[in-house]
N, CA, C and O atoms as a MOPAC input file, in Angstrom:
PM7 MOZYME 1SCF
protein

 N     91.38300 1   104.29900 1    99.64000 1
 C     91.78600 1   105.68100 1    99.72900 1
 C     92.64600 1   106.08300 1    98.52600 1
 O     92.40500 1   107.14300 1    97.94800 1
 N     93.81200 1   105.13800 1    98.05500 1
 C     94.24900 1   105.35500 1    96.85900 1
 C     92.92600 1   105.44600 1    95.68800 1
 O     92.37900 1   106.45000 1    95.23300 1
 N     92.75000 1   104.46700 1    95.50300 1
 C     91.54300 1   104.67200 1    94.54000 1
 C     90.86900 1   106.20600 1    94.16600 1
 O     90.79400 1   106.76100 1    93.07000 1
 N     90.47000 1   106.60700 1    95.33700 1
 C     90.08600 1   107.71900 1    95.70400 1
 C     90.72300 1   109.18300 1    95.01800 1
 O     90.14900 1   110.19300 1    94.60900 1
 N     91.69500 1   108.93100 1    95.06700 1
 C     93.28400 1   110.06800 1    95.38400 1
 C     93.33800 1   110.02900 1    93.50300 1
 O     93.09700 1   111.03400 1    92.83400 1
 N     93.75200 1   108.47500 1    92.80600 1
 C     93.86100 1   108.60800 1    91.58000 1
 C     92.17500 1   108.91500 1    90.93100 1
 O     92.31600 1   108.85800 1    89.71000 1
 N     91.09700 1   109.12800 1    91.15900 1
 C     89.92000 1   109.77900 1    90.82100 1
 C     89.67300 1   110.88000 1    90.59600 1
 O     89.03700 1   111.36900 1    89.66200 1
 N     90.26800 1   111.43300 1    91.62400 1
 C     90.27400 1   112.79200 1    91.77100 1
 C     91.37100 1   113.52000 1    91.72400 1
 O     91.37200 1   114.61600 1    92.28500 1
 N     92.51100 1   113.05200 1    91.04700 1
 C     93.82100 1   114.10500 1    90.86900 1
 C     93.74300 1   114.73300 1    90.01200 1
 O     94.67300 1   115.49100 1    90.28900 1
 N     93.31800 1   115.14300 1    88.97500 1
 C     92.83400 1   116.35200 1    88.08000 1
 C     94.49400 1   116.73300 1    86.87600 1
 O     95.06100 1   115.75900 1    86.38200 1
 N     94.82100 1   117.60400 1    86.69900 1
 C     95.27300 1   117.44100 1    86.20900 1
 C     97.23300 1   117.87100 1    86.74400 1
 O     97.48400 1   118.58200 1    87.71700 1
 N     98.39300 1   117.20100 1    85.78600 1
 C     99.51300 1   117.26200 1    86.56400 1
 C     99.67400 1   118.31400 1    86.27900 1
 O     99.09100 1   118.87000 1    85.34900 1
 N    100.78300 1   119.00300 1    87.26500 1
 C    101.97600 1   120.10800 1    87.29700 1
 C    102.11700 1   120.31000 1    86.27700 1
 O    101.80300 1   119.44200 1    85.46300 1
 N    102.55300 1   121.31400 1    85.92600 1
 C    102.74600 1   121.67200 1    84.59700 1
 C    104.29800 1   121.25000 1    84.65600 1
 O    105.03100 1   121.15300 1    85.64000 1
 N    104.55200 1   121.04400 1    83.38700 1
 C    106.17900 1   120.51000 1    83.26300 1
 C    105.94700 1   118.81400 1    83.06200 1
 O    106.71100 1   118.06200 1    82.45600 1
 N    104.60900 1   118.42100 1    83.78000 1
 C    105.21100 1   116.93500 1    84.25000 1
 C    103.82000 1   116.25200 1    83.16500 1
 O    102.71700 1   116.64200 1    82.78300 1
 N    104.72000 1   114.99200 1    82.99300 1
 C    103.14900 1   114.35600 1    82.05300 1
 C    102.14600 1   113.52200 1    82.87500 1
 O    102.52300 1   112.95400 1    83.90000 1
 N    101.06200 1   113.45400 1    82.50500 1
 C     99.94900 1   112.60400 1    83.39300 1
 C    100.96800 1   111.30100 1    83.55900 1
 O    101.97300 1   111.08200 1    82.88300 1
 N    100.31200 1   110.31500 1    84.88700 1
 C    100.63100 1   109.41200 1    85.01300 1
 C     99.91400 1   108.47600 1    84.59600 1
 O     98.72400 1   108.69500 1    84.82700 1
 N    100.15700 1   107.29700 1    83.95800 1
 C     98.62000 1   105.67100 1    83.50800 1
 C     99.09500 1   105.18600 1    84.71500 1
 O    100.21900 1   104.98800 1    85.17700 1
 N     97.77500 1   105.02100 1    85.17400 1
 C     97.97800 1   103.92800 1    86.06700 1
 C     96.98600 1   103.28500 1    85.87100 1
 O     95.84600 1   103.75000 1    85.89800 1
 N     97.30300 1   102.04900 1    85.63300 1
 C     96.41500 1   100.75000 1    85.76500 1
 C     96.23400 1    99.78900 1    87.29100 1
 O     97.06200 1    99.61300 1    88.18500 1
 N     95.14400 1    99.39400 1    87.18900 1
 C     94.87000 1    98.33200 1    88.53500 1
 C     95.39200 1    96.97200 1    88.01700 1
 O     95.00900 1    96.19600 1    87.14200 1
 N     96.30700 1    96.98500 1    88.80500 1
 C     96.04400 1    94.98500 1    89.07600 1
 C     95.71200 1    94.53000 1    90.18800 1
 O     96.21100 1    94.98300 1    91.21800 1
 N     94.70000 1    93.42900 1    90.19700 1
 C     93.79000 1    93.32300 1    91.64800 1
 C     94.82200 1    92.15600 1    91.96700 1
 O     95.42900 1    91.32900 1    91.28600 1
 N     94.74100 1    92.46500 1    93.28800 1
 C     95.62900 1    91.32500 1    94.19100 1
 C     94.64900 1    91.02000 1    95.28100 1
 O     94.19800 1    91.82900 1    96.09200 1
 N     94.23600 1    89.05400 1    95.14300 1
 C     93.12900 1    88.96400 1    95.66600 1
 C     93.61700 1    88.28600 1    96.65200 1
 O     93.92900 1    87.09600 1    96.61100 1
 N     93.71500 1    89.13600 1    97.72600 1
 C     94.20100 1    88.27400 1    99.33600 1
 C     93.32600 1    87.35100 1    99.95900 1
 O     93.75000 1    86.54500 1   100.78800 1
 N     91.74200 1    87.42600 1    99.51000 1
 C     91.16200 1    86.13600 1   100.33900 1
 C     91.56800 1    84.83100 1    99.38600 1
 O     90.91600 1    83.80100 1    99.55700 1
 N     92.27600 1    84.84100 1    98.71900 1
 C     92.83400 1    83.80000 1    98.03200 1
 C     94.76100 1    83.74800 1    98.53900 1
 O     95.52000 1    82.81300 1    98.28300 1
 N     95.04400 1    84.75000 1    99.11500 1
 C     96.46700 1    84.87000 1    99.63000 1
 C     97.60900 1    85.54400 1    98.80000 1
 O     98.61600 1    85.92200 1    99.39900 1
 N     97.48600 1    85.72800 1    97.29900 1
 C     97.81900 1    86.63600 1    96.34200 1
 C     99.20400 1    87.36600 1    96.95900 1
 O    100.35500 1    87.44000 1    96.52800 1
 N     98.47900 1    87.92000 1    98.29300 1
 C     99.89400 1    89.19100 1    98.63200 1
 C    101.07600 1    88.17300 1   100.12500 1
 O    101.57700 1    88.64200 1   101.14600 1
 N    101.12400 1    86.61100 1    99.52800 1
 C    101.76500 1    86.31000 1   100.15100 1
 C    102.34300 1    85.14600 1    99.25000 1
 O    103.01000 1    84.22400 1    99.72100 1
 N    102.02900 1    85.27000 1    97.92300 1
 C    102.63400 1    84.44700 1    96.85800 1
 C    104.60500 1    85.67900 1    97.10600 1
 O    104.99500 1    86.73400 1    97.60700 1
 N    105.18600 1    84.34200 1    96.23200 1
 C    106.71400 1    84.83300 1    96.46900 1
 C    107.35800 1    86.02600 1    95.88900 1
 O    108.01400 1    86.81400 1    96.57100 1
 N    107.13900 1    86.16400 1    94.46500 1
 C    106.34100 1    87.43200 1    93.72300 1
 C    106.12700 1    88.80400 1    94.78100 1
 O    106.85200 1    89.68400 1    95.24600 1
 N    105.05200 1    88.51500 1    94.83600 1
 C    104.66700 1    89.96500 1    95.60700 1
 C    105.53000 1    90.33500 1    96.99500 1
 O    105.94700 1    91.47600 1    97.19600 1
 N    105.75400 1    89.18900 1    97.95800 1
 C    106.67900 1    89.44300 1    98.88800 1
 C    108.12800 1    90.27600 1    98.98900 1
 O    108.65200 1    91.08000 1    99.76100 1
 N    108.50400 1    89.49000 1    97.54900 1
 C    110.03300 1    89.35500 1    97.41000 1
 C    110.52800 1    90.46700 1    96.62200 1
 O    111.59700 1    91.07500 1    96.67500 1
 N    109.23400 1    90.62800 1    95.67700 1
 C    109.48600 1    92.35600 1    94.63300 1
 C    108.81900 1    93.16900 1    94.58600 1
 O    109.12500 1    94.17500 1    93.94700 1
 N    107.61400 1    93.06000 1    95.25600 1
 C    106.40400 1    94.40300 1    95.59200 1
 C    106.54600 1    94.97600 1    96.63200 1
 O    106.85800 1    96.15300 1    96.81200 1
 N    106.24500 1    93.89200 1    97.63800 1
 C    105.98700 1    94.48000 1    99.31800 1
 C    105.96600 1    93.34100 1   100.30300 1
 O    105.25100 1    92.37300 1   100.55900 1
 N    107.11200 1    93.91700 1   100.75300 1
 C    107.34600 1    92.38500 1   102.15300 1
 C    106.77400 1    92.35800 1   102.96500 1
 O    106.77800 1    91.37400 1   103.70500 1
 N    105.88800 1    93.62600 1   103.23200 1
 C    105.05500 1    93.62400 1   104.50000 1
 C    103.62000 1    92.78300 1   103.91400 1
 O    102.76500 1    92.40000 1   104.71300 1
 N    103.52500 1    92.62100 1   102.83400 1
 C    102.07000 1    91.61700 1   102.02400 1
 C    101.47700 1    92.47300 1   102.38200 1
 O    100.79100 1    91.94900 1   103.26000 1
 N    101.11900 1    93.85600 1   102.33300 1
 C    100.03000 1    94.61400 1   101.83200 1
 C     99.40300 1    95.66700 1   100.94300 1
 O     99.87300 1    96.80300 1   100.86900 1
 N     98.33200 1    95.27300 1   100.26800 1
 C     97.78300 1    96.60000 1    99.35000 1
 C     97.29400 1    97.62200 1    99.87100 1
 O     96.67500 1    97.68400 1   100.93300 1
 N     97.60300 1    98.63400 1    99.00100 1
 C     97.84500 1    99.01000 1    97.98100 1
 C     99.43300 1    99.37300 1    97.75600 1
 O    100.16800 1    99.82600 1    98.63300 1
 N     99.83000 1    99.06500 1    96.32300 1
 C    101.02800 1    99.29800 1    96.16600 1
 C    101.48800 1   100.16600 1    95.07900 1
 O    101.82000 1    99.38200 1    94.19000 1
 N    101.65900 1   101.21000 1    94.72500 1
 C    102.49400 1   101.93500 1    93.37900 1
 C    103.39100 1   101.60600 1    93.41800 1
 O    104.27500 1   101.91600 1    94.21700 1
 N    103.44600 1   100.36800 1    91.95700 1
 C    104.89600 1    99.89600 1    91.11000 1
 C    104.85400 1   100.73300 1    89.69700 1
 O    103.89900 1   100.94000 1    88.94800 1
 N    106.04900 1   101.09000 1    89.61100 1
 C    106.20500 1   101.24700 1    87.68500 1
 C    107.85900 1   101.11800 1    87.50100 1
 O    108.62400 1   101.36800 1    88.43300 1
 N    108.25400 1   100.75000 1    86.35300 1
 C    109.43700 1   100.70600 1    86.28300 1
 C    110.39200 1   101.75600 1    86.63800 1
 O    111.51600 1   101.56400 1    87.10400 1
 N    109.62300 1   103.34800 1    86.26900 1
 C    110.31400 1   104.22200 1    86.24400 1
 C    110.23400 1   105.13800 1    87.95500 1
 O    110.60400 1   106.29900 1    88.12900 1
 N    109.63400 1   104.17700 1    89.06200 1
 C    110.11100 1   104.10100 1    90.04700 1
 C    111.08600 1   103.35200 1    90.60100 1
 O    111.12700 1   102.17600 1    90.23900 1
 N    112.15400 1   103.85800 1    91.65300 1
 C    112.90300 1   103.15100 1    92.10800 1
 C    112.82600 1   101.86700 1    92.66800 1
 O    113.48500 1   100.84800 1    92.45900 1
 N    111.92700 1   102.10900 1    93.39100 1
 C    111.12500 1   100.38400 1    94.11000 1
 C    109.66500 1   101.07700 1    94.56300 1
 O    109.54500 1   102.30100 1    94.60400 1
 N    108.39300 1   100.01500 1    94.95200 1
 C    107.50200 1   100.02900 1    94.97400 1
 C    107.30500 1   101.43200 1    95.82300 1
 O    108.26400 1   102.01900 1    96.32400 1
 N    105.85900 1   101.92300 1    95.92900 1
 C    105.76500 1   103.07100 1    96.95700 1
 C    104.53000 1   102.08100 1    97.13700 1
 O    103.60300 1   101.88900 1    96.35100 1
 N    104.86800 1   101.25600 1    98.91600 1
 C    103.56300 1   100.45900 1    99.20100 1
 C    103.34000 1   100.44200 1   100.93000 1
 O    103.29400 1    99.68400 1   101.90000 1
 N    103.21100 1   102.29200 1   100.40400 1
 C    102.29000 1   102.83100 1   101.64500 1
 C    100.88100 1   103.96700 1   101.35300 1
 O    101.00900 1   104.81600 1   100.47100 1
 N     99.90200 1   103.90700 1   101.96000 1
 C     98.80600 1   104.55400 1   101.00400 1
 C     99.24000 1   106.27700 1   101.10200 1
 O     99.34800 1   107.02600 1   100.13100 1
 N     99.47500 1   106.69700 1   102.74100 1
 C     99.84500 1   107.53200 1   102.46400 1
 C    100.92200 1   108.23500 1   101.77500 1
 O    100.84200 1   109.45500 1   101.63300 1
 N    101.97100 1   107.54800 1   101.31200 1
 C    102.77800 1   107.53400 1   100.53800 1
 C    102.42100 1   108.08100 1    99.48800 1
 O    102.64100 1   109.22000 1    99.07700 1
 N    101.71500 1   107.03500 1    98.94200 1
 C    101.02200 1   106.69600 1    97.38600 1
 C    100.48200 1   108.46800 1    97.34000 1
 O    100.88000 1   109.26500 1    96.49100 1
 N     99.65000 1   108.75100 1    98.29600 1
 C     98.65900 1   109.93800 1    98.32000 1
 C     99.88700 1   111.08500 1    97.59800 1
 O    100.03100 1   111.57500 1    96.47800 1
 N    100.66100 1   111.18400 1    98.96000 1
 C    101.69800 1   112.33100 1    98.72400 1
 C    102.52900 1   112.20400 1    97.67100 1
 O    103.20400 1   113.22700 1    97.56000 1
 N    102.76800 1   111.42600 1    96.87900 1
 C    103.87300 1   111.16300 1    95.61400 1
 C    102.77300 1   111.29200 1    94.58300 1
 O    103.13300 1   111.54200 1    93.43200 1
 N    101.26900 1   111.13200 1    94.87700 1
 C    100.71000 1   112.28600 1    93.67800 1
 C    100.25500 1   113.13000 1    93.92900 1
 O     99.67900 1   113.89500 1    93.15500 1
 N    100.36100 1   113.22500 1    94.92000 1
 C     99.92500 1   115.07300 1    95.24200 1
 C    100.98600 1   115.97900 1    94.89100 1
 O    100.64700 1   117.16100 1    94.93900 1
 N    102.93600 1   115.61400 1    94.33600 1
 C    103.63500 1   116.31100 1    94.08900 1
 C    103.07700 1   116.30800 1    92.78300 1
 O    103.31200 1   117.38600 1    92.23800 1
 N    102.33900 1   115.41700 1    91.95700 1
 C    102.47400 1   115.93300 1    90.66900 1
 C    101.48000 1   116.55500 1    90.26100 1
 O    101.49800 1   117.10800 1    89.16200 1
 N    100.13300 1   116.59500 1    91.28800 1
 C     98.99800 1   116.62400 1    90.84800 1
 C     98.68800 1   117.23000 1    91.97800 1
 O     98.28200 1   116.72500 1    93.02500 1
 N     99.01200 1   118.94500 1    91.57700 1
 C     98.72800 1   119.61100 1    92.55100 1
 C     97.04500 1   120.21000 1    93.44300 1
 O     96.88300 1   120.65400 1    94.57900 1
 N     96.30200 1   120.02200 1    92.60500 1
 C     94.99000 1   120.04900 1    92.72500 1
 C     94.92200 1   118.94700 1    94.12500 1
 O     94.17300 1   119.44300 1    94.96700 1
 N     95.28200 1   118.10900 1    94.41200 1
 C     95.24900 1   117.10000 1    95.61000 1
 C     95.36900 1   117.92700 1    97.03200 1
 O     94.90400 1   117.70900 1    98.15000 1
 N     95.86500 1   118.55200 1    96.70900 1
 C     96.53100 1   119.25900 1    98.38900 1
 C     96.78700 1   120.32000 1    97.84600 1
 O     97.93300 1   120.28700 1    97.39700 1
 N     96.12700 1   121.54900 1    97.60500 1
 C     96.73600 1   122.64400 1    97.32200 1
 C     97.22600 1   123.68600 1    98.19300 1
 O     96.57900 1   123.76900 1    99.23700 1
 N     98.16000 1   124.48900 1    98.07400 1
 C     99.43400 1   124.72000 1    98.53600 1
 C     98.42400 1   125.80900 1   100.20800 1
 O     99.00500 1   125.93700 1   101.28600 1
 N     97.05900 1   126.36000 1    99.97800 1
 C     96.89200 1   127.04800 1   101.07300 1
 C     96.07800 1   125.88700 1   101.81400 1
 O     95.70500 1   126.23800 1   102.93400 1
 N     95.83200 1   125.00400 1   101.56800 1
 C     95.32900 1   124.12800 1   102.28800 1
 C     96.42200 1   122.63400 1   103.03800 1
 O     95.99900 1   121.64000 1   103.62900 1
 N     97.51300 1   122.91200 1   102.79400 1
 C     98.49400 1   121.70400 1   102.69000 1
 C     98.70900 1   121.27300 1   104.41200 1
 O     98.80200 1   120.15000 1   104.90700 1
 N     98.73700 1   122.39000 1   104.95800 1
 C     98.84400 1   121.64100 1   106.93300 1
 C     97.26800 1   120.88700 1   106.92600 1
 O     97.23800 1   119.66300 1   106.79700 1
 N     96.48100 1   121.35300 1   107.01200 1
 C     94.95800 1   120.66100 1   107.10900 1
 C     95.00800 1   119.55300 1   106.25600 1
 O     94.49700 1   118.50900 1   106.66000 1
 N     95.50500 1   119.58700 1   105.20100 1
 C     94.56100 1   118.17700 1   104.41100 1
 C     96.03700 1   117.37000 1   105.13700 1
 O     95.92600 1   116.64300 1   106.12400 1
 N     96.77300 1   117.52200 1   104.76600 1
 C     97.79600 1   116.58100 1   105.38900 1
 C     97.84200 1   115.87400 1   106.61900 1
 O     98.00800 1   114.65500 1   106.64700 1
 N     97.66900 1   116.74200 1   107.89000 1
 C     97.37000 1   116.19500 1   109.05900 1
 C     95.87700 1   115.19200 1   109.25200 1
 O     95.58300 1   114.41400 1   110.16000 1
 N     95.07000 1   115.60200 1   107.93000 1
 C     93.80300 1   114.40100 1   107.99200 1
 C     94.03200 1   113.55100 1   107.49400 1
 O     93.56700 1   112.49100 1   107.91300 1
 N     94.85200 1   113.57300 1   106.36000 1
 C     95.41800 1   112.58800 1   104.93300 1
 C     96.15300 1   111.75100 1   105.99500 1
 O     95.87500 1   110.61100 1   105.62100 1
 N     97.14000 1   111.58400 1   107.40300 1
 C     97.54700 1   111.31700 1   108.10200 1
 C     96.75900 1   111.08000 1   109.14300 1
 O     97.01500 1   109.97000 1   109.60900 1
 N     95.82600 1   111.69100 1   109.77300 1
 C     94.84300 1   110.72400 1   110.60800 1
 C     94.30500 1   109.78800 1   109.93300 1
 O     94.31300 1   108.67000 1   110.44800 1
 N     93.81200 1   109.92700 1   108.87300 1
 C     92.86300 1   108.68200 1   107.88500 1
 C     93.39200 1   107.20000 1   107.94200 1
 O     92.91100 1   106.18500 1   108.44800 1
 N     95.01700 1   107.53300 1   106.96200 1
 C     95.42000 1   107.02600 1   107.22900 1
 C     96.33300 1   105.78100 1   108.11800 1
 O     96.83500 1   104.68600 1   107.86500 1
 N     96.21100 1   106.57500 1   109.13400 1
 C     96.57100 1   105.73300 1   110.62000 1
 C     95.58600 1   104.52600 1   111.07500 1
 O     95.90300 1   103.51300 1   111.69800 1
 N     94.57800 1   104.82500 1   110.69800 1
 C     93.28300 1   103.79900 1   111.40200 1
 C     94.15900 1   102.22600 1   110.61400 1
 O     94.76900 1   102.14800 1   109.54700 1
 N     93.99100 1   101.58200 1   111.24800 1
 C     93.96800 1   100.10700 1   111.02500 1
 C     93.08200 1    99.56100 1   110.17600 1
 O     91.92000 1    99.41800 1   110.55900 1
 N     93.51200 1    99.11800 1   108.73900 1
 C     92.92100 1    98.51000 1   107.94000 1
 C     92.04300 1    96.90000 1   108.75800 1
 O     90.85900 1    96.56500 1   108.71000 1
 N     93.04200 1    96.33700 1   109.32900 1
 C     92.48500 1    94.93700 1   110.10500 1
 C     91.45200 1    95.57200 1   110.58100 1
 O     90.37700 1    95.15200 1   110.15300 1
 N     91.37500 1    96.95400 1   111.75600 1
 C     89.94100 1    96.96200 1   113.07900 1
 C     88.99000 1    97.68300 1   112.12300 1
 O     87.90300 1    97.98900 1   112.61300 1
 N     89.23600 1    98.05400 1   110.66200 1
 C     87.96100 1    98.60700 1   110.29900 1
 C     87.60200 1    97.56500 1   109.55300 1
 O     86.39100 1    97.46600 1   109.75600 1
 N     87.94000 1    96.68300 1   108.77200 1
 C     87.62300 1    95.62800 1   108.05600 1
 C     87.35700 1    93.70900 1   108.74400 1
 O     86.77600 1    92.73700 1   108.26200 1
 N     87.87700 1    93.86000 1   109.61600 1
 C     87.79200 1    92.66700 1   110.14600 1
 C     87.34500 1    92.69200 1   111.87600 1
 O     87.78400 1    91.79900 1   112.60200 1
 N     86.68400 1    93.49600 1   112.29300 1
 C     86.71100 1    94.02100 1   113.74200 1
 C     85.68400 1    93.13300 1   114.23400 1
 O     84.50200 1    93.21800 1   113.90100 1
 N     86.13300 1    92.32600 1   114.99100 1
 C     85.43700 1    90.72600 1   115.58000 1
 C     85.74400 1    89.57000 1   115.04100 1
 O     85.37900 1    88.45700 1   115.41800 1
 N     86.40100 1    89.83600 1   114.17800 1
 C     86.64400 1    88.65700 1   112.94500 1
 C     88.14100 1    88.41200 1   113.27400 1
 O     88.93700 1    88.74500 1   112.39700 1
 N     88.79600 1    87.69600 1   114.80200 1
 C     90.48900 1    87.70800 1   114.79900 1
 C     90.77700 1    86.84300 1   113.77200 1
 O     91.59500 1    87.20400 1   112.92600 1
 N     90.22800 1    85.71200 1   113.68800 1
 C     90.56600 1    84.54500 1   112.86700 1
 C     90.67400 1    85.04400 1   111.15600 1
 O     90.82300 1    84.21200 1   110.26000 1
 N     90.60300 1    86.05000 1   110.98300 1
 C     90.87300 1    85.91300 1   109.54600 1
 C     92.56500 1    86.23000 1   109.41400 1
 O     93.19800 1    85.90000 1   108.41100 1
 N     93.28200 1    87.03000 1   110.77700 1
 C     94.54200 1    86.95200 1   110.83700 1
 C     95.15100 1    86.46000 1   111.35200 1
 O     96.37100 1    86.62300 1   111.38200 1
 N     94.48600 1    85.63800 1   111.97400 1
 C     94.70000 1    84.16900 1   112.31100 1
 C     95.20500 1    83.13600 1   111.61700 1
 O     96.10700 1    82.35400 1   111.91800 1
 N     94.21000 1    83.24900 1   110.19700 1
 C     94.07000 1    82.47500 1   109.13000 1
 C     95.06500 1    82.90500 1   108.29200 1
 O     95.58700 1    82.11600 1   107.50500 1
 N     95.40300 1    84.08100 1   108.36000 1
 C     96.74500 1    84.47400 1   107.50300 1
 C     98.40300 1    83.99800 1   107.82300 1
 O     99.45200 1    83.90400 1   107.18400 1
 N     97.77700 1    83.69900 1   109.64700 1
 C     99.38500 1    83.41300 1   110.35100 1
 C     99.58000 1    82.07200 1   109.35900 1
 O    100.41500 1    81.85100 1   108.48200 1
 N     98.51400 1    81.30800 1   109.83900 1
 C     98.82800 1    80.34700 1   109.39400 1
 C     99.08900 1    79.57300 1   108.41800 1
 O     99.65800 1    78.48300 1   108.35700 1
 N     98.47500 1    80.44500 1   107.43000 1
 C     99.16800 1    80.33300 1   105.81900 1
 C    100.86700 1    80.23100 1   106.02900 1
 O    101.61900 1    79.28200 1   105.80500 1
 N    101.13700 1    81.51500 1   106.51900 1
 C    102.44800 1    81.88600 1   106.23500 1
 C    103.49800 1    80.50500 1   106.97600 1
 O    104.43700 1    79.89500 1   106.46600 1
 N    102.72600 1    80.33900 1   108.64300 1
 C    103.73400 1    79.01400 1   108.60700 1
 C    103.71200 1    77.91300 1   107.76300 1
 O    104.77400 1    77.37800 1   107.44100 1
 N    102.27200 1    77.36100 1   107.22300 1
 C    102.04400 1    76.38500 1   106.02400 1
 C    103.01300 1    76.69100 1   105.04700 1
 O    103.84700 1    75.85600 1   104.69600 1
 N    102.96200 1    77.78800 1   104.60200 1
 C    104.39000 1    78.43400 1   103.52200 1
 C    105.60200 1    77.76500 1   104.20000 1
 O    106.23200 1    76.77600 1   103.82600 1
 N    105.74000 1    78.37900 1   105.05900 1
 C    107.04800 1    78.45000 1   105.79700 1
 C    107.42200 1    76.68900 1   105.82800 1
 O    108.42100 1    76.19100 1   105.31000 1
 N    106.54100 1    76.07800 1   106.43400 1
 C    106.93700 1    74.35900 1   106.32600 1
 C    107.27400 1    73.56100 1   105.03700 1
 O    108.00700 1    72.57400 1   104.98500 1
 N    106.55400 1    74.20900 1   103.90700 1
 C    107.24400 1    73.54300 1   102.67900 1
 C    108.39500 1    73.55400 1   102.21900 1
 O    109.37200 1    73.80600 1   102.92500 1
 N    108.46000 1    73.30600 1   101.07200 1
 C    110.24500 1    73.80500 1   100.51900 1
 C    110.21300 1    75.15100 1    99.52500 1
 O    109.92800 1    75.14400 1    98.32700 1
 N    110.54600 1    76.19400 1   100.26100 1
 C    110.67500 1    77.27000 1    99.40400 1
 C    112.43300 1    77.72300 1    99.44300 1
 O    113.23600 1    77.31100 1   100.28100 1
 N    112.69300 1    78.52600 1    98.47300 1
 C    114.27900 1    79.22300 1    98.63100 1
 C    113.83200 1    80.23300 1    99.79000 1
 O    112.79600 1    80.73700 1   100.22400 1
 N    115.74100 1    80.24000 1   100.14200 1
 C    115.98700 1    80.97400 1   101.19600 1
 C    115.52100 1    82.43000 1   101.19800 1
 O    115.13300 1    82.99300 1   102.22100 1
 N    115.59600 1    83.14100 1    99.71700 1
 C    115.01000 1    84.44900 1    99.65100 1
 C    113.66700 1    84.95100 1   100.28600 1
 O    113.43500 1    85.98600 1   100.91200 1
 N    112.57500 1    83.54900 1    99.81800 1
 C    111.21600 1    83.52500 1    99.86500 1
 C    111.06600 1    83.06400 1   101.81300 1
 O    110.04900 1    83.49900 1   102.35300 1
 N    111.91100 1    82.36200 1   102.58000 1
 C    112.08800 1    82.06800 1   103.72900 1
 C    112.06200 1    83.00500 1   104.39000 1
 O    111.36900 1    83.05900 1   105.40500 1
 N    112.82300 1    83.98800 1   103.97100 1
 C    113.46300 1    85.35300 1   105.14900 1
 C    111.91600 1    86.34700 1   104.63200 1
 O    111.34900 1    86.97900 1   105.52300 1
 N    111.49600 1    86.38700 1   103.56300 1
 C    110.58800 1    87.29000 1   103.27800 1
 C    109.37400 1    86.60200 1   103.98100 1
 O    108.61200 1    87.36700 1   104.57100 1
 N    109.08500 1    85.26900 1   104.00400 1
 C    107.79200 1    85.01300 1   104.77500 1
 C    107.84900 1    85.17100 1   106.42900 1
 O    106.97300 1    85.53600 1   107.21300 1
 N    109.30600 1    84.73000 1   106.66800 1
 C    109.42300 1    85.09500 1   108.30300 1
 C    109.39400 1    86.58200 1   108.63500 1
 O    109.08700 1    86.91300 1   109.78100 1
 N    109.64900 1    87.37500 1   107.84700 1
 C    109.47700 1    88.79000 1   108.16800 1
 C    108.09500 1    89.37700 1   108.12800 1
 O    107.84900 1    90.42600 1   108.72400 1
 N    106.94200 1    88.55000 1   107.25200 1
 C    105.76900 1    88.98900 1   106.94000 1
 C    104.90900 1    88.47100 1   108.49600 1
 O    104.18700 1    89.11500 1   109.25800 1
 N    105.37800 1    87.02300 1   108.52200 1
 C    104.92300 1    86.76900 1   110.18900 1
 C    104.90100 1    87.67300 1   111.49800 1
 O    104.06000 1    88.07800 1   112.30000 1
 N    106.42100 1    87.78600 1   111.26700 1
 C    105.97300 1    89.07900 1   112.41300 1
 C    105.59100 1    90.70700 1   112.27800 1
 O    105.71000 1    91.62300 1   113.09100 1
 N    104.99500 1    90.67000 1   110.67700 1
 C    104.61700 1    91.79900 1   110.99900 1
 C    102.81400 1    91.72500 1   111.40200 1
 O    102.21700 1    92.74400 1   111.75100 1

């Protein structure tokens, strides 16, 4: 859906300069968004998609988030007589469960994730990387 959103944002606000955004792929069937890295300075909840740049405060690593922080700059996204409608869909869309649309019969693949995280959890990692994997467990 991000993907989507930066495709089609057209051009910024006036006043404001385009944004670059580049992809970096974070490949979770390899576990990527539960390396210590991404936990500890991207997103503790271990999930994509995430908007990092320096000249944000800390990550924005929620999609609808992501949507609405360029829709302030890039007004063509949501324009101003359409903004209750697209929003309240931009917000249903959003709500659906990435797991039941992508993995729906398939429990064991978050299954397979618990159990990474205790495998993590049993080795020797620092305490930082400890509290960030026990928090990713229960989410």
């Amino acid at each position: 859906m991000v993907r989507q959103t930066i495709a089609i944002r057209g051009q910024p606000r006036d006043g404001y300069p385009a944004i670059p955004i580049s992809e970096v792929v974070v490949d979770i069937f390899n576990e990527e968004q539960l390396s210590q890295h991404f936990l500890c300075e991207i997103n503790a909840l271990g999930q994509v998609p995430v908007l990092e740049s320096k000249w944000l405060e800390k990550p924005i690593a929620d999609s609808v988030d992501i949507t609405h922080f360029l829709a302030e700059r890039y007004p063509s996204l949501i324009p101003v007589s359409h903004n209750e409608q697209i929003t309240k869909l931009l917000n249903d869309l959003h709500a659906l469960n990435y797991f039941s649309l992508s993995f729906s019969g398939r429990e064991y693949v978050a299954e397979g994730l618990k159990q990474s995280v205790i495998k993590r959890l049993a080795g020797e990692v620092s305490p930082r990387y400890r509290d960030a994997l026990t928090f990713k467990l229960g989410v």
